[in-house]
N, C-alpha and C positions, 0 to 999 in steps of 0.2 A: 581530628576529622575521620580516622578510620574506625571511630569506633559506629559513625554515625551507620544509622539505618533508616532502611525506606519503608514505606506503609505499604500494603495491598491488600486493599477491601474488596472485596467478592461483592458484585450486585444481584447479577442474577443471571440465567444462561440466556446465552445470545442467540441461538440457533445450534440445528444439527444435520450436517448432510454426509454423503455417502462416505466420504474419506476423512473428515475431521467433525469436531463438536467445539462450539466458540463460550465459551464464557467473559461477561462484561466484568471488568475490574475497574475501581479507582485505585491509581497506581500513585506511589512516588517513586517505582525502585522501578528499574527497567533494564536486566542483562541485557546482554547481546556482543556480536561482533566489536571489538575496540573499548569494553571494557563494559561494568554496569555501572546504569549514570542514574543519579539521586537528585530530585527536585527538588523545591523547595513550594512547588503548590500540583496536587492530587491532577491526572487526567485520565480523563476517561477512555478505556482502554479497551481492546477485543484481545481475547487469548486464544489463540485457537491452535486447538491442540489436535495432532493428527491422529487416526487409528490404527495406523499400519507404519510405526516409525522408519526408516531407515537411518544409516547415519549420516548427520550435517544436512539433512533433507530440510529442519527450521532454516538454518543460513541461507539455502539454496530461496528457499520461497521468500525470506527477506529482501534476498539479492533483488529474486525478479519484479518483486513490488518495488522494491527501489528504483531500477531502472525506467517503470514507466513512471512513477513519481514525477521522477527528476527532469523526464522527455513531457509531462505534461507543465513543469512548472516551463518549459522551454517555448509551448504553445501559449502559454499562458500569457507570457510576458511578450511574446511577439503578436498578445491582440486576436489571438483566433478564437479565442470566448473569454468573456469576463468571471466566469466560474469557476473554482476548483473543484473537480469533480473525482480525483481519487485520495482517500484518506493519508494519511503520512504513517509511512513503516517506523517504528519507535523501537522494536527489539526481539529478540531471540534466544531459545533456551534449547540447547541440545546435547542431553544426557544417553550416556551408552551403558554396557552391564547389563544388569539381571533383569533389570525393570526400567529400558530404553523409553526415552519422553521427548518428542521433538513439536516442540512449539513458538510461534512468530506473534507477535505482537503488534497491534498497529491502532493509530486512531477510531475509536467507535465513533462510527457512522447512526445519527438518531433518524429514527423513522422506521419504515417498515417497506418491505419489498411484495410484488403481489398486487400491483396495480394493472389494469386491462391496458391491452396495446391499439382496442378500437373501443367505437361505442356503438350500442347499436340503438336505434331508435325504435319507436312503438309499432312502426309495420315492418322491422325486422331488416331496416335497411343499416347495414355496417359500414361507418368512415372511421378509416386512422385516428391514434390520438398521437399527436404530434409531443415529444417531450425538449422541453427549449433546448440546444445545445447539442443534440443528442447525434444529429447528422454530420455537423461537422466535427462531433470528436471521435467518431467511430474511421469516418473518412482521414482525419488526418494521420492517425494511428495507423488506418492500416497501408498508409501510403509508406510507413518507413516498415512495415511488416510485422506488427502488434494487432493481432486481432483482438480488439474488446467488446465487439458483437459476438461474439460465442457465448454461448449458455448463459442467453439473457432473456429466454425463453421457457416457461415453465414447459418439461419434457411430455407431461401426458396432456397439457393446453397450454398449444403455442400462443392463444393469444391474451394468456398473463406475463405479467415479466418477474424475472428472476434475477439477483445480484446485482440490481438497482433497488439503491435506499433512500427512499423521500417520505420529511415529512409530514407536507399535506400536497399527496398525491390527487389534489382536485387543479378543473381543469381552472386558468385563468376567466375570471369571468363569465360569458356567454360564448366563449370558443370551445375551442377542442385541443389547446397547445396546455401543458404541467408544465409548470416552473423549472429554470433553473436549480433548484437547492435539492439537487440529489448528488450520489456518490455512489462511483461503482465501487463493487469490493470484490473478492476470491480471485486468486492471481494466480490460482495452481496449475498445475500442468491438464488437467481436466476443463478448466475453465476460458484459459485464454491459451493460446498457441504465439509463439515469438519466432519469427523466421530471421535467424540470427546474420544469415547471407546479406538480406534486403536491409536489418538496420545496421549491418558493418557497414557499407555503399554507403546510406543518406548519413552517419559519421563522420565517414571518410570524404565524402563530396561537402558535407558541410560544416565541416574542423571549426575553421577560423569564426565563422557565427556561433554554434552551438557554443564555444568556449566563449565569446563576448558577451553573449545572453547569460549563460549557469557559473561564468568562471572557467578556470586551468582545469583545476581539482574537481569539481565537478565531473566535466565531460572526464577527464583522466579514473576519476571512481566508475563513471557509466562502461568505458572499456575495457575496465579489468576483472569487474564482475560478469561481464557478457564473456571474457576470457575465460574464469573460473567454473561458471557454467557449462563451457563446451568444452573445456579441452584439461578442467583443474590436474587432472597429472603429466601436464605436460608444463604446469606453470612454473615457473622457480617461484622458488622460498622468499626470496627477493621480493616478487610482486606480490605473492600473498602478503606479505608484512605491510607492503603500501597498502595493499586492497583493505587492509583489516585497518587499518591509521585512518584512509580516507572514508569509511565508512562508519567509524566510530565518531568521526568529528562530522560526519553529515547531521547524526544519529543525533548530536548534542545542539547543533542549531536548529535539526526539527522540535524538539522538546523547549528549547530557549520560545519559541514561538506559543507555545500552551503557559510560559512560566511567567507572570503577569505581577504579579500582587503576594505580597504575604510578609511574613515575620521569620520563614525557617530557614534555609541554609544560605547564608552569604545576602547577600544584595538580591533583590526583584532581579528576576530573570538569569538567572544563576543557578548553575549545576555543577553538583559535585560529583566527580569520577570516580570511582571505587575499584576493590580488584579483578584484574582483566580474567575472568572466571569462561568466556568463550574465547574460543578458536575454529577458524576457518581451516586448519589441518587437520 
């Protein structure tokens, strides 16, 4: 089994904005925190590679797409939209030295971003376009203090949208409401703001739910990456080794969900872990 190896097909580039550049890959190999995990059927993947590396800055922006991930499958399952609207984090690559590479990995999102946020009619009269879902996921996010209305705006015309990906951005029928089956993406510090005060509180006020909804391990992964984030040199060695355990086994049930069918390694729905080639220290 160690000799086995993973495939990654390059499809074509995904996008390019001010601080990174994404390349679409079909992937079976997938580093990242908690070790690189190998498939046994291809998924389609974003790479997105930053320009300005620092170090552990991939892990970091893993982190914070995991944490809304995991708060949105928490909405999800309590009923407040029937849609999943952020891609699942799959992995991360963070090399140091002479020629530093820090890149995060996640579900590609099909469709295209760059749909109008009104319409305007033939004597120039302008009504909102309503996109399904779209109010209460921004509302309930930033009620624990996740802003995912930022930079969803094209900057030089506010009224295209930006990092919403749908793909058939038409309206329903004879309305003016776009479907459900879009997905936000870019999680960076540029894009979304996380007020770490407001979701320590709605954690701590709502413990015993959150963990009955996602699980122990779950909510316990969600607070020690928010830990790592703010305060990573004050954290013991201790909790990074859990944060890296708990995050590596999130890592392999999100990918269990893409792994359906096939003939390659092990049993349908089955991954194999390889060696733990990243670290959170």
């Amino acid at each position: 089994m160690k000799d086995i190896k993973g495939v990654i097909e390059f499809v074509c580039e995904g996008g390019i904005g001010a601080t990174a550049k994404v390349y679409v890959e079909l992937r079976t190999e997938f580093p990242g925190i908690g070790g690189t995990i190998i498939t046994n059927e291809g998924v389609a993947s974003a790479f997105r590679e930053e320009f300005y590396p620092s170090p552990k800055s991939a892990h970091r922006l893993l982190l914070r797409h995991t944490i809304v991930k995991k708060l949105e499958d928490y909405f999800f399952r309590k009923g407040v939209y029937m849609y999943a609207h952020i891609p699942r984090p799959l992995g991360s690559v963070s090399k140091g030295g002479e020629n530093p590479s820090e890149a995060y990995i996640y579900e590609w999102a099909f469709g295209n971003e760059g749909f109008p946020w009104e319409y305007v009619d033939d004597e120039g009269n302008r009504t909102p376009i309503k996109l399904h879902d779209w109010d209460s996921f921004i509302t309930h996010f930033y009620r624990i203090g996740i802003d995912l209305q930022m930079d969803t705006s094209d900057p030089d015309d506010g009224r295209i949208s930006k990092n919403i990906i749908h793909p058939y951005p038409k309206p329903i029928g004879d309305g003016l409401e776009i479907s459900s089956l879009w997905k936000r993406i870019d999680f960076g510090y540029e894009s979304m703001k996380i007020d770490f005060e407001k979701l320590s509180r709605f954690l701590h006020d709502k413990k015993e739910d959150v963990e009955r909804v996602l699980r122990n391990e779950r909510y316990e992964m969600i607070v020690l990456a928010m830990e790592y984030l703010t305060k990573k040199g004050e954290m013991e060695e201790l909790d990074i080794g859990r944060l890296d355990s708990l995050v590596g086994e999130y890592r392999r049930s999100s990918l269990r969900h893409h792994v359906s069918r096939g003939s390659g390694i092990g049993d349908p729905g089955q991954v194999y872990i390889g060696e733990r080639t990243e670290s959170l220290i």
